[in-house]
GULORO-842497 format. One record per residue (C-alpha): residue number from 1; chain; x, y, z. Coordinates in steps of 0.05 Angstrom, whole numbers, padded with zeros to 5 digits. Each point is the difference from the previous one (the first is absolute). Layout:
<dotors>
{dotor NUM A {X Y Z}} ...
</dotors>
This chain:
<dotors>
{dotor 1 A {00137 00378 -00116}} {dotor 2 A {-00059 -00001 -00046}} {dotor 3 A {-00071 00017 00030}} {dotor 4 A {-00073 -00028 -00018}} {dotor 5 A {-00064 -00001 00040}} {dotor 6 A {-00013 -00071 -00019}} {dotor 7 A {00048 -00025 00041}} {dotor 8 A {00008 00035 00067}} {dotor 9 A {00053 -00011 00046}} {dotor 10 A {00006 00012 00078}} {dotor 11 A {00043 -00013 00055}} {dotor 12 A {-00015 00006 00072}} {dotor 13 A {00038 -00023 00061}} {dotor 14 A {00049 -00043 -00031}} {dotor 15 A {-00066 -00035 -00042}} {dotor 16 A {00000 00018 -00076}} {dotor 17 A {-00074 -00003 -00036}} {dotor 18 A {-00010 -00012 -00067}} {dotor 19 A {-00070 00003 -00033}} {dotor 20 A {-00021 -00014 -00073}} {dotor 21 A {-00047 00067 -00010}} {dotor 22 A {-00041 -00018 -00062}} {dotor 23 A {-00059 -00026 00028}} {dotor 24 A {-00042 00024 -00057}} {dotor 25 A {00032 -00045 -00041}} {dotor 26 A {00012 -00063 00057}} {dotor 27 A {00071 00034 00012}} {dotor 28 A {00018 -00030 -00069}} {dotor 29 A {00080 00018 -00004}} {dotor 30 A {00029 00052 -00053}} {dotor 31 A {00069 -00005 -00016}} {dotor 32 A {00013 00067 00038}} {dotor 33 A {-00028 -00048 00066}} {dotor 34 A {00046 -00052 -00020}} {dotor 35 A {00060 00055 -00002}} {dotor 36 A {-00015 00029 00067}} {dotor 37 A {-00008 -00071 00031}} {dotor 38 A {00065 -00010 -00021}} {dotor 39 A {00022 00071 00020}} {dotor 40 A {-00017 -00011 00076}} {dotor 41 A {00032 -00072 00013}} {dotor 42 A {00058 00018 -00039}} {dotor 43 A {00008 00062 00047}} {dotor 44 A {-00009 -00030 00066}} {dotor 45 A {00063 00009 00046}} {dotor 46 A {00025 -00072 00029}} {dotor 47 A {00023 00044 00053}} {dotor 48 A {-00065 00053 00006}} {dotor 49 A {-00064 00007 00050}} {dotor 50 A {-00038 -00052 -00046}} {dotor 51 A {-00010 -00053 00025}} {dotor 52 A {-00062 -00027 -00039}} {dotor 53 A {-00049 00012 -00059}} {dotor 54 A {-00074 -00015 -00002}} {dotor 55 A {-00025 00000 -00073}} {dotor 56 A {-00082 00003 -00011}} {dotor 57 A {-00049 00024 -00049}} {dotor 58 A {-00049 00065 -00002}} {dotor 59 A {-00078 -00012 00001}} {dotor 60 A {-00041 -00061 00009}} {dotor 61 A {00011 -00039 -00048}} {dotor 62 A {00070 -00019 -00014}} {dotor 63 A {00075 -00015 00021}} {dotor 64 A {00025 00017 -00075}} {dotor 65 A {-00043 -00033 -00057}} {dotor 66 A {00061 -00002 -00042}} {dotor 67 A {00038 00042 -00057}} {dotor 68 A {-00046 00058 -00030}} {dotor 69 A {-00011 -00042 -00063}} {dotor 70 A {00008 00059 -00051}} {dotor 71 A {00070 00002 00019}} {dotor 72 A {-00001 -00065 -00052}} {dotor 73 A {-00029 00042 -00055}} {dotor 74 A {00077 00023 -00031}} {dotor 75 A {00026 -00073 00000}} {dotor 76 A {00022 -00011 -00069}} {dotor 77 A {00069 -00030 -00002}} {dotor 78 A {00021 -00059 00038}} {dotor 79 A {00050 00047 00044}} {dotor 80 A {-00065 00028 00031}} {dotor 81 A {-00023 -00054 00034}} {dotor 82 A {00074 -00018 00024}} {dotor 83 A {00007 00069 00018}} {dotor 84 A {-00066 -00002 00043}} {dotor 85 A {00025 -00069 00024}} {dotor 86 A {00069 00029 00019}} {dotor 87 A {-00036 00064 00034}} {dotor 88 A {-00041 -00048 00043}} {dotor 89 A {00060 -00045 00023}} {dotor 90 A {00036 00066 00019}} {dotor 91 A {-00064 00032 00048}} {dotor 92 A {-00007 -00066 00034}} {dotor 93 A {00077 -00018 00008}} {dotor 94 A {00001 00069 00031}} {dotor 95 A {-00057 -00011 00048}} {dotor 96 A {00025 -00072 00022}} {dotor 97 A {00067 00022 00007}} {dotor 98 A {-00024 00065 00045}} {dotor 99 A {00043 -00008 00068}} {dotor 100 A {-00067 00010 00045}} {dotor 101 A {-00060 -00054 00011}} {dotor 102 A {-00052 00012 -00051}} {dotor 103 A {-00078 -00014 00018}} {dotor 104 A {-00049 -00004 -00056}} {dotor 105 A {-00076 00022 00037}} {dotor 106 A {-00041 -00031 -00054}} {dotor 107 A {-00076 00010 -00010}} {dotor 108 A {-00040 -00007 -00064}} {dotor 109 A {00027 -00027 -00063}} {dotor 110 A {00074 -00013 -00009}} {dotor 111 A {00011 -00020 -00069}} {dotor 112 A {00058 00003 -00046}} {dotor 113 A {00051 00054 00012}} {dotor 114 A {-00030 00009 00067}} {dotor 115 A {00003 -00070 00012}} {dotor 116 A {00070 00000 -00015}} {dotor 117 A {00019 00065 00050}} {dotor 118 A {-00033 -00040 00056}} {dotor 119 A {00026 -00066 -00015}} {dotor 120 A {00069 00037 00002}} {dotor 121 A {-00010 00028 00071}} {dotor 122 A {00033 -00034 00054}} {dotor 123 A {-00079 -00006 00036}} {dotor 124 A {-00067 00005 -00016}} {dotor 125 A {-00057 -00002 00032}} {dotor 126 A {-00076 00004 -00029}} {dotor 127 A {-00068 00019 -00003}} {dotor 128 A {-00053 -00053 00001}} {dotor 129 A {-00026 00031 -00068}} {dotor 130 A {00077 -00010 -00025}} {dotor 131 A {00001 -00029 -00073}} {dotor 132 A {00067 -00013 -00022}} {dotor 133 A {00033 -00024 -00060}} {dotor 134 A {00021 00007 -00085}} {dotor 135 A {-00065 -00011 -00041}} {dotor 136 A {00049 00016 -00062}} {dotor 137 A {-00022 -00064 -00033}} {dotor 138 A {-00068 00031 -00004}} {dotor 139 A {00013 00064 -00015}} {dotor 140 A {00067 00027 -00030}} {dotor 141 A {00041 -00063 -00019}} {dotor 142 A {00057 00029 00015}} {dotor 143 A {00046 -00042 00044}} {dotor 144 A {00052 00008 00068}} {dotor 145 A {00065 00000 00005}} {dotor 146 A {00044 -00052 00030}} {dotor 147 A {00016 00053 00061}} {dotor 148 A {-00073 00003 00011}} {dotor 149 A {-00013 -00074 -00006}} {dotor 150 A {00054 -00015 00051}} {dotor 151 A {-00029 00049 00048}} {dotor 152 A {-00075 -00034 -00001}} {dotor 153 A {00031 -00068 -00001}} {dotor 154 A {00033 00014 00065}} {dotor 155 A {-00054 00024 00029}} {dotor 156 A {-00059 -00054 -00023}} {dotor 157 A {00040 -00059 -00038}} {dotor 158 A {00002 -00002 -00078}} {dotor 159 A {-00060 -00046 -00003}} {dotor 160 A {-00037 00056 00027}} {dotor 161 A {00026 00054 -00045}} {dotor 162 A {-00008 -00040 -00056}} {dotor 163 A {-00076 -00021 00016}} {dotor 164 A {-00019 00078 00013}} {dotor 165 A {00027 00019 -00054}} {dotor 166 A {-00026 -00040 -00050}} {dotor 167 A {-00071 00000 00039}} {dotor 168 A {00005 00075 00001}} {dotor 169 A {-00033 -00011 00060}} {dotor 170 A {00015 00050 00064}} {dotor 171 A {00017 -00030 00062}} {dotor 172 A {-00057 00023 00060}} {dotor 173 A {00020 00020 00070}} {dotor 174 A {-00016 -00068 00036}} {dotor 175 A {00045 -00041 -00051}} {dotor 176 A {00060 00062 -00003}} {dotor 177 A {00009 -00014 00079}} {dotor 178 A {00000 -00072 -00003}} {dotor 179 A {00048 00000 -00064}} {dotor 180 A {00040 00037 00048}} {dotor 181 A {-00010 00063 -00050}} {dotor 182 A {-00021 00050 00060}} {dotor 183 A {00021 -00013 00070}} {dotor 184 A {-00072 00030 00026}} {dotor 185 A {-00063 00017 -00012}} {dotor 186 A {-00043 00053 00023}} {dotor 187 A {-00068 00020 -00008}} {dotor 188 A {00012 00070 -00044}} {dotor 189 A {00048 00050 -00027}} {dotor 190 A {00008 00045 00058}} {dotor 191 A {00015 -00051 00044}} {dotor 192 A {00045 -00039 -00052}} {dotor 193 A {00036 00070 00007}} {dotor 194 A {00009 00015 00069}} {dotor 195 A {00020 -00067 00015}} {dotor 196 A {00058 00009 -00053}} {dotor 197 A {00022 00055 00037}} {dotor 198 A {00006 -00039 00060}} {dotor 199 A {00039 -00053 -00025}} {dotor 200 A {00041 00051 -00031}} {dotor 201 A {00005 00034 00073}} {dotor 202 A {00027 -00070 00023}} {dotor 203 A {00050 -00012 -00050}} {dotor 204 A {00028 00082 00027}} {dotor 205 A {00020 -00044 00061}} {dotor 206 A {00035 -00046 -00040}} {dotor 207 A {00071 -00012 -00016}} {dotor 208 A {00012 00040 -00070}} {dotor 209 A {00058 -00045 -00015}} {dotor 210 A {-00040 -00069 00010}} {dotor 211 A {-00055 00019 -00045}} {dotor 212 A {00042 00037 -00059}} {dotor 213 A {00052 -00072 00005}} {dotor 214 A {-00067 -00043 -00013}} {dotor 215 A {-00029 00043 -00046}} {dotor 216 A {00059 -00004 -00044}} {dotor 217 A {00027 -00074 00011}} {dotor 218 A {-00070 -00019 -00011}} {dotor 219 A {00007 00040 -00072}} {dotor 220 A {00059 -00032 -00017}} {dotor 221 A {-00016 -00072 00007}} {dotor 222 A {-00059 00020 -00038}} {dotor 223 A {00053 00008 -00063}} {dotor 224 A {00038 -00051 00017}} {dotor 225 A {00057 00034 00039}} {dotor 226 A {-00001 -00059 00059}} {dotor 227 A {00067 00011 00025}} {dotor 228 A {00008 00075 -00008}} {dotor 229 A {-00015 00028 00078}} {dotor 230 A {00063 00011 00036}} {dotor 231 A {-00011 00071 -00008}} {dotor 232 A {-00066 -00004 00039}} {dotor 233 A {00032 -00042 00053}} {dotor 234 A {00055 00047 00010}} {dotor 235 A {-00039 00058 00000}} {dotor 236 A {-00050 -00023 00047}} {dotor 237 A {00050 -00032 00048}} {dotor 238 A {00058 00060 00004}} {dotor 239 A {-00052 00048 00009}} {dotor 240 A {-00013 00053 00055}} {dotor 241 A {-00082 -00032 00002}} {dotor 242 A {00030 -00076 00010}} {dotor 243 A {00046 00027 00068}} {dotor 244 A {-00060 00046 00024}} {dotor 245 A {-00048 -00066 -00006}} {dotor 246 A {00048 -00039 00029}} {dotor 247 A {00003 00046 00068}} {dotor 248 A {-00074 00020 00002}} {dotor 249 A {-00015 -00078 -00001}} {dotor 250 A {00049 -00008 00059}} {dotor 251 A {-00022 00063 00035}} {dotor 252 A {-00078 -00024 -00014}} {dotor 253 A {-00011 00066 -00028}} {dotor 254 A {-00031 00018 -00065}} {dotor 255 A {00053 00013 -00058}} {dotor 256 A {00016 00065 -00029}} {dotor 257 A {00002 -00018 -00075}} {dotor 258 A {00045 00053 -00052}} {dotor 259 A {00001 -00037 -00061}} {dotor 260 A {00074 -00009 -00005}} 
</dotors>
């Protein structure tokens, strides 16, 4: 597994932690970032201790304020910018198809590619000086892909993609949690943080299974796959969890969940 100090990874009792360590720079991703993003959720054992990931930002200041821009200084040739396209899709397929919850603790700006990392977790939650969204109209002019488009229209409605984007205006904390963009607010990072972790305590006592079927049927009617979850059903009902929930309801006693 590759190794950088701008991305630093942690897991403690069953509650992996993921933080964007640039804050020099607003945690503005690198490519090697993106890699070890991808790294982690693509290493995650359905059947391991974890059984949730909190993602946040270093400093004051910012979530992730996007992709470190000279990363954009090679483009050339029209295969760079699919490439870069391509390399995106693959980071964020990886982190909304990792089997755990995923919380996004977001405080400061949360633009672009950082944007796009929490608007791909399976949570969020804010700070009340959150500012979220793609001013790319204003700045870059570069564009999203369809993947990433889907993602935000699920989330806020196209109308609302379309009208921040072509604003370039960023979305503040009071509108983000009544868009349904965050599911809290709270007054700073630290707390923002902690109370992550506590949701991410809670989900520990939840039923692996449940979450990881959601998660994924919830990703597949996303592209269209409507009919495509006997799998999940199966899984979930024929497993050892389903028979232990069943007798700790009965026995009024609280379940012993194994994820499988």
């Amino acid at each position: 597994m590759s190794d950088t100090q701008d991305l630093l990874w942690q897991e403690q009792d069953g509650i992996g932690i993921i933080t964007l360590n640039r804050p020099k720079a607003r945690n503005a991703l690198t490519f090697e970032m993106y890699a070890r993003l991808r790294e982690i959720c693509e290493e995650v054992d359905p059947d391991g201790p974890l059984r949730a990931i909190v993602i946040t930002g270093a400093g004051e200041k910012a979530f992730a304020a996007g992709t470190d821009i000279s990363a954009f200084r090679s483009f050339r040739q029209p295969q760079d910018a699919l490439d870069y396209e391509q390399r995106m899709d693959k980071v964020l397929g990886a982190l909304e198809a990792v089997p755990v919850p995923t919380i996004a603790a977001i405080a400061g700006a949360c633009t672009g590619g950082g944007a796009a990392i929490a608007a791909t977790c399976d949570l969020r939650i804010g700070a009340r000086d959150m500012r979220f969204g793609f001013p790319i109209a204003r700045t870059l002019g570069n564009c999203l892909s369809n993947a990433n488009l889907a993602r935000l229209s699920a989330i806020i409605g196209s109308h609302r993609v379309k009208e921040i984007i072509f604003t370039s205006r960023l979305i503040e904390a009071g509108e983000a949690f009544a868009l349904g963009l965050v599911s809290e607010l709270h007054d700073d990072k630290e707390t923002v943080f902690v109370r992550a972790l506590q949701i991410a305590e809670t989900l520990k006592g939840h039923a692996p299974l449940t979450m990881r079927a959601t998660k994924e049927a919830l990703r597949r009617l996303r592209v269209g796959e409507r009919d495509n979850d006997k799998d999940l059903i199966v899984q979930c009902y024929m497993s050892e969890d389903f028979r232990e929930g069943m007798e700790a309801f009965l026995a009024k006693r609280a379940p012993d969940w194994k994820g499988r």
